[in-house]
N, C-alpha and C positions, 0 to 999 in steps of 0.2 A: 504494500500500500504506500502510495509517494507519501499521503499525511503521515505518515508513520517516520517514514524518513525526513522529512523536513523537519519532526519533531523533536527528532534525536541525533540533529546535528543541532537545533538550537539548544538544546540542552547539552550538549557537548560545548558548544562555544559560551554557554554561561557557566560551565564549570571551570572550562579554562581561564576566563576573565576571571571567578573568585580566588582560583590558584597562582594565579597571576598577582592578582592586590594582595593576599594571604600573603605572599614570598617578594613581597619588594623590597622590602632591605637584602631579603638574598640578591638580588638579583638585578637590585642598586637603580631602582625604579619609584617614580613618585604615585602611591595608589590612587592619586586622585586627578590623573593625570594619565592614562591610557585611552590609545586612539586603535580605533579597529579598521583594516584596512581587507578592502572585498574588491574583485571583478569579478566582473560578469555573471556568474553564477554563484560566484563566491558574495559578490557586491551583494546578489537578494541574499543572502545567511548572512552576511555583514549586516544589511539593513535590517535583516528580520530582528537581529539583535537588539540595535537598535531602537528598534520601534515596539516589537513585542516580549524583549527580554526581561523577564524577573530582576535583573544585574545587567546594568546600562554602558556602556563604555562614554568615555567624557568628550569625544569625538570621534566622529566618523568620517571614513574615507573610501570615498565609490567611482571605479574607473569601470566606465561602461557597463552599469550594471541592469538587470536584468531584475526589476520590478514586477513581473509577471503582467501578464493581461494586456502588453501593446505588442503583440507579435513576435516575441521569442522566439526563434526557431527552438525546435525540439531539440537538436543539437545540445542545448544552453540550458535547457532548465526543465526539470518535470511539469507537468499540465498541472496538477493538483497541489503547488505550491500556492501560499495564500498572495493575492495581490495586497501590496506594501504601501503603496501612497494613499488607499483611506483609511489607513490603520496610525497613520502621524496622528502626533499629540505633542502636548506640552513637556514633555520628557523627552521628547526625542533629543540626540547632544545634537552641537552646532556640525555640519558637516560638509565637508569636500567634496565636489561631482567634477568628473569630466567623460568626455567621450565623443565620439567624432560623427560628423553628419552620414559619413559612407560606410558603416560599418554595417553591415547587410545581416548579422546574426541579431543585432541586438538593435532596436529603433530608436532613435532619438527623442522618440514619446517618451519612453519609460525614464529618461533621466529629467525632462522638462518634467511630468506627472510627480514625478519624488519632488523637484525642487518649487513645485507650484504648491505641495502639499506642507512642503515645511515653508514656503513663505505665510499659508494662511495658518498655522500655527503658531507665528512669529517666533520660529526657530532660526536661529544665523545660520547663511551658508553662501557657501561660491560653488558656482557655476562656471566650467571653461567648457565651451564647444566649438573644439577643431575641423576643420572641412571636410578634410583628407586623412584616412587611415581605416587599414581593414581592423576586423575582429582582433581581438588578444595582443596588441601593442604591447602593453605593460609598461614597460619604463620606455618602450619606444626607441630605445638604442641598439649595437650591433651585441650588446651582449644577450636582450634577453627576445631579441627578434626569430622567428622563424627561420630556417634555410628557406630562400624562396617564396617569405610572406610579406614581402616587402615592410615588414614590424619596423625597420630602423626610418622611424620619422623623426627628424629634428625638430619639425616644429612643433611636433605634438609630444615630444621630450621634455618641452617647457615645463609641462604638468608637474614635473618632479621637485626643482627649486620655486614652482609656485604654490606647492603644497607644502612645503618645508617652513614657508615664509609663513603662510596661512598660520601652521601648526605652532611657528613662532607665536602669532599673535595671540594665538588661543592660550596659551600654556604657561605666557612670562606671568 
């Protein structure tokens, strides 16, 4: 059953967030101060977190993620996953989007719909939306690019020291 498994990945990624804060002096981290970071399919468990987790993380970070309900390919995410943008609330943390107009797995709805949901929540967040770039970019560079996926975009590499900056502001 997908419910099933949606279920108990989000309860797996709120046990790691508790063990996570539980262990921050090991691990030489501020507990109240962790950002959770998701694509694409990872983005919707990132965001589910977010949005429907017991233990919240203090910010979120969504690289072409995969909110369910605007066209997913099946590729990217089970059918029976819950859609995430009318599930925002006042809890949700402040969060980081990007994702590019041609990315043909994952629609450009689904990050506009998250970020239209957390502005009528009056949640903070940034929006970047690149022109050019297929599916699963990631850092966008020639390290974590596909052979032959054209992944290595510069200018959708931006993302990385503009999330950096972002994470700055959130955290000093």
């Amino acid at each position: 059953n997908c419910d099933d498994v949606f279920e108990k990945a989000l309860f797996d990624a709120e046990e790691a967030l508790t063990l996570i804060r539980a262990r921050a002096d090991e691990y030489n981290l501020i507990p109240d101060k962790i950002a959770v970071c998701g694509f694409s399919a990872g983005g919707h468990l990132a965001a589910g977190l977010a949005t429907l987790g017991k233990i919240r993380p203090d910010a979120l970070i969504l690289g072409y993620p995969c909110i369910s309900g605007y066209g997913c390919s099946d590729k990217v995410l089970y059918s029976n996953v819950p859609t995430l943008d009318d599930k925002v609330n006042s809890e949700n943390p402040p969060t980081f989007i990007f994702s590019t107009c041609s990315d043909s797995s994952v629609p450009i709805d689904s990050s506009l719909s998250f970020a239209k949901a957390l502005n009528k929540n009056g949640i903070s967040f940034e929006l970047h939306i690149f022109s050019d770039g297929p599916h699963g970019l990631a850092m966008s560079n020639p390290v974590t690019a596909e052979k032959n996926s054209n992944g290595d975009n510069r200018d959708v590499a931006k993302w990385v020291p503009m999330c950096q900056s972002w994470l700055y502001r959130r955290f000093i």
